[in-house]
N, C-alpha and C positions, 0 to 999 in steps of 0.2 A: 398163475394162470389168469386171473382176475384180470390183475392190472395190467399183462398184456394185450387181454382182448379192450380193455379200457383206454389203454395206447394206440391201438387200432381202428378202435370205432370214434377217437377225438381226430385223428389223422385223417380220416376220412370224409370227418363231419368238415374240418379245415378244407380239402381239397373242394367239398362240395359248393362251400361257401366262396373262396378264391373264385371255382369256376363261375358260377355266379355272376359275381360281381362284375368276371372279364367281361361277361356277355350283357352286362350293363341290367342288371335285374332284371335279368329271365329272358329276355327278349336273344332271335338268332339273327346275325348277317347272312342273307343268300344274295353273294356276287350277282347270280343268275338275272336278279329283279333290282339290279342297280340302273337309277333315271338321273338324267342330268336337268336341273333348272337354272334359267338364269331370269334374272329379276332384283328389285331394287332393296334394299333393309331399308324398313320400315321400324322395326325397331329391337332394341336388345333387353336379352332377360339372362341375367344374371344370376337370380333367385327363384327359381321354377317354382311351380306350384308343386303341393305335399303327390307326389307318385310320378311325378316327371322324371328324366335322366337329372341327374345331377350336371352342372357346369353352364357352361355358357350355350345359349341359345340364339338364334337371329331368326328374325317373323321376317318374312322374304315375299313382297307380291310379285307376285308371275302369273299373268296369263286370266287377271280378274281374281284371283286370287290369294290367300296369308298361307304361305308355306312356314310352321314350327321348324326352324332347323338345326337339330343338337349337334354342337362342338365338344361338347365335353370341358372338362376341368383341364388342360392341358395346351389348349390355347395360347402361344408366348405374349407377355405384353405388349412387346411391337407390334405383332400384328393385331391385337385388342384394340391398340390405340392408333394404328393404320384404317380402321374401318369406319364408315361414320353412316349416319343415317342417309337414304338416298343413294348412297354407291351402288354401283352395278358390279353383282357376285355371278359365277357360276359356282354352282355345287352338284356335287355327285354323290349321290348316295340312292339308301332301299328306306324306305317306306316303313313302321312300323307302325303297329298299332300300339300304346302304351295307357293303358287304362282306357281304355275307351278313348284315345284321343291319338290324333293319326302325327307321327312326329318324324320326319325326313332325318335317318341317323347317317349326318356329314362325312363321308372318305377322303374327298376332296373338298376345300376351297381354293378358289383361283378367283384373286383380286388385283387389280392395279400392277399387272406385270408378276405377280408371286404367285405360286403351287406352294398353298399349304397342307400336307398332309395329315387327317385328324384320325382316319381308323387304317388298320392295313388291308389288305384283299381278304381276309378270314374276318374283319368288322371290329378287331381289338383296336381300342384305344392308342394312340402311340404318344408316348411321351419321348420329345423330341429335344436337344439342346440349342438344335439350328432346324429351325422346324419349317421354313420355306427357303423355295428358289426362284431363282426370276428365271421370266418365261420371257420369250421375244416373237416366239410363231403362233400367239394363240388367237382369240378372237377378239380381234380392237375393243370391243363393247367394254369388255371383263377384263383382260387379258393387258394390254398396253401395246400390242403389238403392232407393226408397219400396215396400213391401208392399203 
């Protein structure tokens, strides 16, 4: 009887933890409060500070001001190495507050003709093999598309 309930309360302790981490430590996606920006990378963080998301980030000025914008670990190198300081991005995403510090968590980015997709409509992370598409209708600015 022990080490069934011992089996149970580790199984559980595991789901807790999984869920968790989907939701990128503790924090929730509400679709509802998803804002689009576009603006220039200023610059990339690779190595967040201790309570930030893990993975890759881009500081993004729009509008007078540094948008933090988490990508997550799951970023493909092409397009890592497609992005450079100064390019003009669109991102989509909701606003979190993570530690006291306000951090724009990415659903989309759209750069230089590509949609790349970083969380799904629920805010999970996606780990992708072909992880963008090109776009042809979107906004010349970001986008690559006809004038």
């Amino acid at each position: 009887m022990v080490l069934v309930l011992g089996i149970v309360l580790a199984a559980q302790a595991t789901t807790s933890s999984q869920s968790a981490a989907a939701r990128g430590v503790g924090f929730t996606y509400d679709p509802a409060q998803e804002i689009t920006i576009v603006g220039a990378i200023s610059a990339f963080v690779s190595q967040p500070a201790p309570g930030s998301p893990v993975g890759l980030h881009l500081l993004i000025s729009s509008g007078g001001k540094v948008v933090d914008a988490h990508l997550g670990p799951f970023v493909s190198e092409e397009n890592q190495q497609a992005l450079h300081t100064g390019q003009l991005v669109q991102i989509v995403g909701v606003n979190e507050n993570v530690h006291g510090k306000n951090v724009l968590l990415a659903r989309q980015l759209i750069f230089d003709g590509r949609l790349v997709t970083v969380r799904n409509e629920r805010g999970f992370l996606v780990r992708n093999v072909v992880s963008h598409r090109r776009i042809h209708d979107a906004n010349p600015a970001v986008g690559g598309g006809a004038q």
